[in-house]
C-alpha positions in Angstrom: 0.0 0.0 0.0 1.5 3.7 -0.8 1.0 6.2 1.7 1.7 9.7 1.6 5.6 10.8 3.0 7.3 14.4 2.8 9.8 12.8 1.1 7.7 11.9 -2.1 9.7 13.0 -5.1 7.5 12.4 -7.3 4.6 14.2 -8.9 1.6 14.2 -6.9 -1.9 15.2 -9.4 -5.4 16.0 -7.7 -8.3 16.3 -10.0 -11.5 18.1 -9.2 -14.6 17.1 -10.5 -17.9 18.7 -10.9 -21.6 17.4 -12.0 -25.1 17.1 -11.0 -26.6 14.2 -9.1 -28.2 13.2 -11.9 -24.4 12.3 -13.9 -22.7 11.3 -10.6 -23.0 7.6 -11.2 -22.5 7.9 -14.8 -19.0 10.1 -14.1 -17.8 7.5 -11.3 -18.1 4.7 -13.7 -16.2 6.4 -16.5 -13.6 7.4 -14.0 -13.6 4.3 -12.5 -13.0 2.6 -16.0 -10.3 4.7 -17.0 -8.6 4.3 -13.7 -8.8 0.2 -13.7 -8.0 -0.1 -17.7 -6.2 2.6 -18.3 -4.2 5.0 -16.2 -3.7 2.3 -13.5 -1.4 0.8 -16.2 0.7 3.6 -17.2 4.3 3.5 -16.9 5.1 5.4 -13.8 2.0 5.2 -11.8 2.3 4.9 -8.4 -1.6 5.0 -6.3 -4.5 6.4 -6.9 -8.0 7.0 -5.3 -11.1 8.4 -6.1 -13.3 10.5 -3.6 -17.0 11.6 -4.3 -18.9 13.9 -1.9 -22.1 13.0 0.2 -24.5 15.4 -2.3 -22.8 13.9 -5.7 -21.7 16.8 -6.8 -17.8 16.6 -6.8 -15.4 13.8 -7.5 -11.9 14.2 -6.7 -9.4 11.8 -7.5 -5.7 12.0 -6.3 -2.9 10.1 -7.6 1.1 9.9 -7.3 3.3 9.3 -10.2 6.8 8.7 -10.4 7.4 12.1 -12.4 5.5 14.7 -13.8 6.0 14.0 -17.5 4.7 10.3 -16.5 1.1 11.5 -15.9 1.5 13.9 -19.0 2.5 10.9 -21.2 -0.8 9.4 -19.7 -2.8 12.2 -20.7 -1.4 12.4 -24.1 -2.5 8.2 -25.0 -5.1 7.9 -27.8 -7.0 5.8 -25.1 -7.2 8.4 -23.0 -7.9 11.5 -25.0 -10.8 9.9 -26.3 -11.9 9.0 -22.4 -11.2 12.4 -21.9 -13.6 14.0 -24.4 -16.4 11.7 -22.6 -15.9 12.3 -18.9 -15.6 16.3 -19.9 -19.2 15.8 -21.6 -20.5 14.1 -18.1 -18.9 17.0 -16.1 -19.7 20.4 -15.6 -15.8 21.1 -14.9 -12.9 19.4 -13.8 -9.4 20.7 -13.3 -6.1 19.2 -12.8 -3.6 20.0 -10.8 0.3 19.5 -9.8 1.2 19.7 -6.1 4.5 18.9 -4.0 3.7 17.2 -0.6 4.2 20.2 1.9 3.7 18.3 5.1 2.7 14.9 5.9 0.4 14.1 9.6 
């Protein structure tokens, strides 16, 4: 099992998702899919996880990778463009981002 260290040198990616109720399930699916087909396989994946919020109206998903141009290769797969383009269409938003492990408790 990972777990989360100050010392991570890797590249640490949290995505926020946005929907309705109404595509919640149909956006944790896709994600999920992706996640178990697709990016789970990638070279440089380390963990992932994917959260969603009591009302359904957020997912956020939070994954380690050895190094930052790992999860851009990722992004750039045929595979996962085209996953992309569909899990866009079920959300209102969603925005990736990089962070560095600040402090660990």
């Amino acid at each position: 099992m990972a777990s989360i260290t100050r010392d991570f040198e890797g590249q640490t990616v949290i995505t926020t998702f946005e929907m309705s109720p109404g595509t919640a399930a149909d956006l944790l699916e896709a994600l999920q899919d992706a996640w178990e087909q697709v990016i789970s396989k990638q070279p440089g994946f380390i963990a992932g996880a994917l959260h969603m919020n009591d009302a359904q109206t957020r997912i956020a998903s939070y994954s380690q990778w050895r190094d930052r141009r790992d999860y851009q290769a990722m992004l750039r797969t045929p595979e996962m463009r085209e996953r992309n383009r569909h899990i866009h269409a079920l959300a209102k938003s969603f925005e990736p981002v990089m962070y560095e492990v600040a402090a660990t408790y």
